[in-house]
C-alpha positions as CSV (number, residue, x, y, z in Angstrom):
1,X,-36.0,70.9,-53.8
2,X,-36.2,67.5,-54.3
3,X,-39.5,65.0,-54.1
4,X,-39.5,63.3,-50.4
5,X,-41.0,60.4,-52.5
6,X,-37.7,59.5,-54.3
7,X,-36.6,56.5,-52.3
8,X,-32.8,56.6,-50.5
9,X,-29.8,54.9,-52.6
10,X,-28.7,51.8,-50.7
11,X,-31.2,50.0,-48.9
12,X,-35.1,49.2,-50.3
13,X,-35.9,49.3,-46.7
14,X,-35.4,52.9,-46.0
15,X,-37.7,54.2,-49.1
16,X,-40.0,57.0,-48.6
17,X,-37.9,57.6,-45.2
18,X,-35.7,60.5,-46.0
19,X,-34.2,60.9,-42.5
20,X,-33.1,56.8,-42.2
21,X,-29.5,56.7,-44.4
22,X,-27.6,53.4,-43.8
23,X,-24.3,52.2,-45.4
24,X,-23.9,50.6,-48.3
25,X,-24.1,46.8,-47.7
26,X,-21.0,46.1,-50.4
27,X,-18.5,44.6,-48.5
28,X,-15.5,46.4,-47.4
29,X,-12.0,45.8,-46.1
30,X,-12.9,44.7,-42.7
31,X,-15.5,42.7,-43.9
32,X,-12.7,40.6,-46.0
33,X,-10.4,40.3,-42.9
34,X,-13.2,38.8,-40.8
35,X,-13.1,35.4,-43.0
36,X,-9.4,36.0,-42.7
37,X,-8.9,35.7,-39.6
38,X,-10.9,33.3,-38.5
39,X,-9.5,30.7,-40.9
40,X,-6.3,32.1,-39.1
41,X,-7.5,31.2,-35.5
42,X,-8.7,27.4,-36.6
43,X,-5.5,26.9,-38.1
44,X,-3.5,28.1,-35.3
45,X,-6.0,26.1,-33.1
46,X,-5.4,22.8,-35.3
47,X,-1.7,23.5,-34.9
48,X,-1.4,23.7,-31.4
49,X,-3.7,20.5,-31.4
50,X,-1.4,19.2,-33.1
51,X,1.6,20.1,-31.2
52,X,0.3,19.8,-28.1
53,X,0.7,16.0,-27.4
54,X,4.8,16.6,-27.9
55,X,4.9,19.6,-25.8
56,X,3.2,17.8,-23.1
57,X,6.2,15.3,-23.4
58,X,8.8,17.8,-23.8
59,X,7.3,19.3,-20.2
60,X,7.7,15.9,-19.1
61,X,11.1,14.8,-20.1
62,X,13.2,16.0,-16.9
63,X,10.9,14.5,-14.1
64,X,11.0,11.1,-16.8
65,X,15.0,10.9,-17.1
66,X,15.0,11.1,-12.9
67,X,12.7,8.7,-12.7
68,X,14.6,6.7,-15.1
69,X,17.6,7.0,-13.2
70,X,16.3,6.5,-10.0
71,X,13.4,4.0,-10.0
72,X,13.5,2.1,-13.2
73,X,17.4,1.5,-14.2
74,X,18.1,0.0,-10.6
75,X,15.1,-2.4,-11.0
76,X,16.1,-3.7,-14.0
77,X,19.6,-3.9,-12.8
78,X,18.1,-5.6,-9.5
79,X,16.4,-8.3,-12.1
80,X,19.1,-8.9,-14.2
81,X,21.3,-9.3,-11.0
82,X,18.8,-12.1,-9.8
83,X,20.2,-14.1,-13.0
84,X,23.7,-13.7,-12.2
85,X,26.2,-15.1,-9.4
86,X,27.7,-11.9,-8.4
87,X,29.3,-12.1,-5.4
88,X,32.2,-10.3,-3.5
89,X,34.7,-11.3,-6.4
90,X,32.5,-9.4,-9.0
91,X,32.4,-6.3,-6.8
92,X,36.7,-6.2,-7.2
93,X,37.2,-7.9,-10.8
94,X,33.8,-7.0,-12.5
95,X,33.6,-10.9,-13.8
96,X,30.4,-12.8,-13.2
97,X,28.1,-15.1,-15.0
98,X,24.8,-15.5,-15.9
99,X,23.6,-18.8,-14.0
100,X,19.2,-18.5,-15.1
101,X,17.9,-19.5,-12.4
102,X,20.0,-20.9,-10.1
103,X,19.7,-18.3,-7.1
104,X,16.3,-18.8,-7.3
105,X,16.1,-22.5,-7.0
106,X,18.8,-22.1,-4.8
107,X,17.1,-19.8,-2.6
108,X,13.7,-22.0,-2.7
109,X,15.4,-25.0,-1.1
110,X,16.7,-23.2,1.8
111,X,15.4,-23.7,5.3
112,X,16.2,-20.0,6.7
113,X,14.4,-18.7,3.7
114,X,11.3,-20.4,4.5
115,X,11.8,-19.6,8.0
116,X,12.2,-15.6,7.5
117,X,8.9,-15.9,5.1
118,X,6.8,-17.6,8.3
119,X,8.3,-15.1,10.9
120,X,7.7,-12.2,8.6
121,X,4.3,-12.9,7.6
122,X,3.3,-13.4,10.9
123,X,4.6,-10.1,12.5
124,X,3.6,-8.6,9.7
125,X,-0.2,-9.3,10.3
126,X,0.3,-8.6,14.7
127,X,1.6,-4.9,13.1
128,X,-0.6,-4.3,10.4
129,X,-3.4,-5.4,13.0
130,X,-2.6,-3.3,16.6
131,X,-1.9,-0.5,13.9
132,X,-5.2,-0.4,12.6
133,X,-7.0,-1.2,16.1
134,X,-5.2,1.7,18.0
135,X,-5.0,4.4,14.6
136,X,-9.0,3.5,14.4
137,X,-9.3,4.2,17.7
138,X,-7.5,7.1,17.9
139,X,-9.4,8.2,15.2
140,X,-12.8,7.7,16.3
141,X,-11.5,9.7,20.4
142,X,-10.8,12.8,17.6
143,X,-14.3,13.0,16.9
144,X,-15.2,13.4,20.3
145,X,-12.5,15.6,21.5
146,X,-12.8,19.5,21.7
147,X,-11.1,21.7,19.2
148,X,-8.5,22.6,21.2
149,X,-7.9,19.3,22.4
150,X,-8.2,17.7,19.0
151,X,-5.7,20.3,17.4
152,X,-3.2,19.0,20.3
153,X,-3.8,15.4,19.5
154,X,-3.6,16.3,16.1
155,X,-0.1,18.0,16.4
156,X,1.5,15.5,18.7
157,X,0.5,12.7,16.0
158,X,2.3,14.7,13.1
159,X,5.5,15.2,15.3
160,X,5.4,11.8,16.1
161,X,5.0,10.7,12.1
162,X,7.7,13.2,11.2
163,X,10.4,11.6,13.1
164,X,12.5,10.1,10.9
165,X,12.6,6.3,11.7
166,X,16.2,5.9,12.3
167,X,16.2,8.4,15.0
168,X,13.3,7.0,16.5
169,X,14.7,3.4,16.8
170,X,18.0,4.7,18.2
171,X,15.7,7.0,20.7
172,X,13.7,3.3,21.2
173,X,16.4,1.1,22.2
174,X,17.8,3.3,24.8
175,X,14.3,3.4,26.2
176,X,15.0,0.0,26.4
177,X,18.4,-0.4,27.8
178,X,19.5,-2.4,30.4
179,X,20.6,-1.0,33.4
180,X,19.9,2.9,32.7
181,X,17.1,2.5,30.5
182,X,13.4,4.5,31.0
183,X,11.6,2.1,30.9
184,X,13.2,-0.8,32.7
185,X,13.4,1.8,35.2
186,X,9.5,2.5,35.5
187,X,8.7,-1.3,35.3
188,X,11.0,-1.9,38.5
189,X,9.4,1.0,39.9
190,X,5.9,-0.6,39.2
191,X,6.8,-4.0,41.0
192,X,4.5,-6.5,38.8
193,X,7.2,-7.9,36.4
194,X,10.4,-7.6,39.5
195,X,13.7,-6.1,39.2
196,X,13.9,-5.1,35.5
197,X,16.4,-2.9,35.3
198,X,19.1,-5.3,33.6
199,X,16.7,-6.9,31.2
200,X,18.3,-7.0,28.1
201,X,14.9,-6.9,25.7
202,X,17.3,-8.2,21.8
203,X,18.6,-10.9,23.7
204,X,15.0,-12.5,24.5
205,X,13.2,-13.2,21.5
206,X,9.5,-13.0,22.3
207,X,10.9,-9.4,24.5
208,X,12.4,-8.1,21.2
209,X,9.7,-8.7,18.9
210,X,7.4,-7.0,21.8
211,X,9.4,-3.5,22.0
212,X,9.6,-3.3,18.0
213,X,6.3,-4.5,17.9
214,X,5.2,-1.4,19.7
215,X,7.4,1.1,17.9
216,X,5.8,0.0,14.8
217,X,2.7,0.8,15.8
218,X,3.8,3.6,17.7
219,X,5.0,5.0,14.2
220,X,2.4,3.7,11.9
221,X,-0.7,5.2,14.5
222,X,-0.3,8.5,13.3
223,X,-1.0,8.2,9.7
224,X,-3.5,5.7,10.0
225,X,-5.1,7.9,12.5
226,X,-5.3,10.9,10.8
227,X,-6.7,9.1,7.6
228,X,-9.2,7.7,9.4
229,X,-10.1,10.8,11.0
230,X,-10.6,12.4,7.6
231,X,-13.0,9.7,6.6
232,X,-15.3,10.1,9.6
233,X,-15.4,14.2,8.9
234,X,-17.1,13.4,5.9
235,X,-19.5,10.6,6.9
236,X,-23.4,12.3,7.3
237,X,-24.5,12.9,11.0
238,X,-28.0,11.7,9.6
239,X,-26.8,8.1,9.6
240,X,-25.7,8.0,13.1
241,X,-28.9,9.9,14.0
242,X,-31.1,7.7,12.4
243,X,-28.9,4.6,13.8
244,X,-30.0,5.8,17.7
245,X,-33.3,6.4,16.9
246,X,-33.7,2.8,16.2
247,X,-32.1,2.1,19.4
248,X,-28.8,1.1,18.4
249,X,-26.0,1.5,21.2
250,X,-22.3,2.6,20.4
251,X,-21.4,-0.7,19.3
252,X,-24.1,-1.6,17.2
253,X,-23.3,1.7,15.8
254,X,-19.6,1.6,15.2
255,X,-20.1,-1.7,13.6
256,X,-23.3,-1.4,11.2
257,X,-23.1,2.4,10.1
258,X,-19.4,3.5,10.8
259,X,-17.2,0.6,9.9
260,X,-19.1,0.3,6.4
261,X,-18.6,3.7,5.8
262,X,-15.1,3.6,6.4
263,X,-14.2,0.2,4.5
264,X,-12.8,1.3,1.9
265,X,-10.1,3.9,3.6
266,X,-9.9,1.1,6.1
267,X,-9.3,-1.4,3.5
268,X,-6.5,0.9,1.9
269,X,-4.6,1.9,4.9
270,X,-4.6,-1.8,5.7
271,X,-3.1,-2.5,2.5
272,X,-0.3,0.0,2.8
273,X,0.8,-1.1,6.1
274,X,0.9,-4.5,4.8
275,X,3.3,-3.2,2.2
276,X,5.2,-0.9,4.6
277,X,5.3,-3.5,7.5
278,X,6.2,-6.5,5.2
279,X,9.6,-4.3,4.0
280,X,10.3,-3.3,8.0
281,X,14.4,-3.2,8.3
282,X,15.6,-0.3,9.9
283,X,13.3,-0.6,13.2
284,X,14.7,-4.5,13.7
285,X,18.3,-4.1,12.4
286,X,18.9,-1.4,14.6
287,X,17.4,-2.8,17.7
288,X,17.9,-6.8,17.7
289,X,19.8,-7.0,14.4
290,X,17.7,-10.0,13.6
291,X,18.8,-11.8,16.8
292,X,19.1,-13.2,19.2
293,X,19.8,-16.4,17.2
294,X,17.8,-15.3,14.1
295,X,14.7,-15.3,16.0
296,X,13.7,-11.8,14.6
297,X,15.5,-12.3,10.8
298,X,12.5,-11.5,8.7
299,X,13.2,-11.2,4.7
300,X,14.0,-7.4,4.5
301,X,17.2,-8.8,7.2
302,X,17.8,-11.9,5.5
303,X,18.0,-10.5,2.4
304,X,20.6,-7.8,3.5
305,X,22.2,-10.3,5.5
306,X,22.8,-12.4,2.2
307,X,23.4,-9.3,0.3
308,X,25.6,-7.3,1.7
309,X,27.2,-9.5,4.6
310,X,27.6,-12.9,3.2
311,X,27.8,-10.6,0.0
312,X,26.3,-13.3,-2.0
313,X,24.8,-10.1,-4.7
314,X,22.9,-12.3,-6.6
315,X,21.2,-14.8,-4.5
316,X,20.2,-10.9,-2.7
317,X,18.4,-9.9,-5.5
318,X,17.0,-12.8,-6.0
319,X,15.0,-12.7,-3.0
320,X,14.3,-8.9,-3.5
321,X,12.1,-10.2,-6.6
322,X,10.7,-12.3,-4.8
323,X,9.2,-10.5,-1.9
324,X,8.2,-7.8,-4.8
325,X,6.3,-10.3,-6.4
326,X,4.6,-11.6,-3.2
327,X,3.8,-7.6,-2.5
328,X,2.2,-6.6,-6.2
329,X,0.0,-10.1,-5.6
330,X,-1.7,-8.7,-2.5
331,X,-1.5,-5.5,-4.6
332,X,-3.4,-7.0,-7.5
333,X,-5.9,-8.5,-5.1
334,X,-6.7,-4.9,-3.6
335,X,-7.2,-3.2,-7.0
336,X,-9.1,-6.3,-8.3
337,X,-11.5,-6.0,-5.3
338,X,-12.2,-2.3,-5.9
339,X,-12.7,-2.7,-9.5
340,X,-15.8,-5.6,-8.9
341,X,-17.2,-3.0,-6.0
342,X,-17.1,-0.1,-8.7
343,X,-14.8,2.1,-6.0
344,X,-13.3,4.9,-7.5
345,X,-9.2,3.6,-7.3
């Protein structure tokens, strides 16, 4: 037999320990693929590092040539345009010539452009200001409103946003009609303002600015609304709380601990509907078609007007760069704000 002193082959660990056997420590096959294939992985991992950046683009490509197509080529034909004097004779022949700046200079001296610019700036600030009154009050009756009741409210203002705003400007102006319209009828039926019910509201300019006046807001409520509402879900009850324990009423309150919460969704729903109110068309073309007598031709009319009625193309575009210039200043000044605040954009 042999001596249980002789120590085990293999491991100096396991002498004098005849029952302990473990395996040889020289390396093996699978010890030699381990290295293997982890220089494997890292260079797999370097390649699709490497790749990555192109696939990426690749994946992008199709959503890039339809923006292309869509958005960028017609700006850049809409600048070059503004450089040009196409008119109705280009549209048949093709022939035009590049005149600088001419349309522009041209455009400048012209009374009904500086006209359009006051009237359009102005109506824009009475919409983007009964807008933001009535959506931020609407907002702030959601938060007091039952579920029920608030899911209702909430409904009606999507159906009303929904609408598309062609439809609801048709809808508008035979609300508005004189003779059989809704609500002529109801302010005859009221008896403050006398027979109404062949008031023509396009042909009275301070009465057609009021009835597209309120279907602006009307439309814009909705969204500004439910933004709004958003905000004050996620504002802390503990600063409302600790507001009325100091005494403050619901003024005090709305002014010192809910409006500062709110700023800056206020401050960018305030800039879109500057944006979106500064470009309105459909809503006045449809319903006063910029009349009576011009009175309601703001620049998105005049500039279809010169575009595509007097057909004067170029002089068109012209004023389309313009009033995008005007619209990426306030732009600029928005993001410029929120970057000195340190407000996420």
């Amino acid at each position: 037999m042999p001596s249980t002193d002789q120590p085990v082959r293999g491991n100096p660990k396991t002498a004098g320990n005849p029952k302990v056997s473990l395996p040889d420590s020289t390396p093996g096959p699978a010890a030699d693929a381990l290295p293997r294939r982890r220089a494997g992985a890292g260079t797999r991992a370097a390649a699709a590092r490497h790749r990555g950046p192109w696939v990426a683009w690749w994946l992008l490509t199709p959503a890039g040539l339809v923006m292309l197509a869509v958005t960028v080529a017609p700006i850049a034909f809409l600048v070059y345009a503004s450089f040009t004097d196409y008119d109705q004779r280009s549209l048949f022949t093709g022939a035009f010539d590049v005149v600088g700046t001419r349309q522009y200079t041209d455009l400048l001296s012209q009374p009904e452009f500086w006209d359009a610019l006051i009237r359009t700036v102005v109506f824009t600030a009475a919409m983007v200001a009964g807008s933001v009154a009535v959506g931020a009050g609407v907002a702030q009756l959601l938060t007091r409103l039952g579920t029920a009741m608030r899911m209702t409210v909430t409904v009606v203002l999507i159906l009303a946003w929904a609408m598309p705003t062609v439809a609801s400007s048709l809808v508008w102006k035979w609300l508005f009609q004189p003779g059989y319209g809704v609500v002529n009828w109801l302010l005859t039926q009221t008896g403050l303002f006398g027979d109404m019910t062949n008031t023509d509201w396009s042909n009275s300019a301070p009465l057609a600015y009021l009835s597209i006046w309120l279907l602006i807001v009307w439309q814009a409520v909705p969204f500004i609304a439910l933004t709004l509402y958003a905000a004050l879900s996620q504002m802390p009850g503990e600063l409302q709380e600790a507001a009325r324990l100091d005494g403050a009423g619901e003024w005090r309150l709305w002014w010192s601990v809910t409006l500062p919460f709110l700023r800056p969704t206020l401050t960018l729903v305030t800039l879109m509907s500057v944006i979106w109110d500064f470009n309105v068309f459909n809503q006045i073309w449809l319903i006063s078609a910029g009349g009576p007598d011009s009175a309601t031709t703001t620049l998105g009319v005049f500039a279809y007007k010169t575009a595509f009625v007097a057909f004067r193309v170029g002089q068109g575009a012209a004023l389309s760069v313009i009033t995008t210039i005007m619209l990426l200043a306030v732009t600029a000044l928005y993001i410029r704000r929120l970057l000195r605040s340190g407000e996420d954009l």
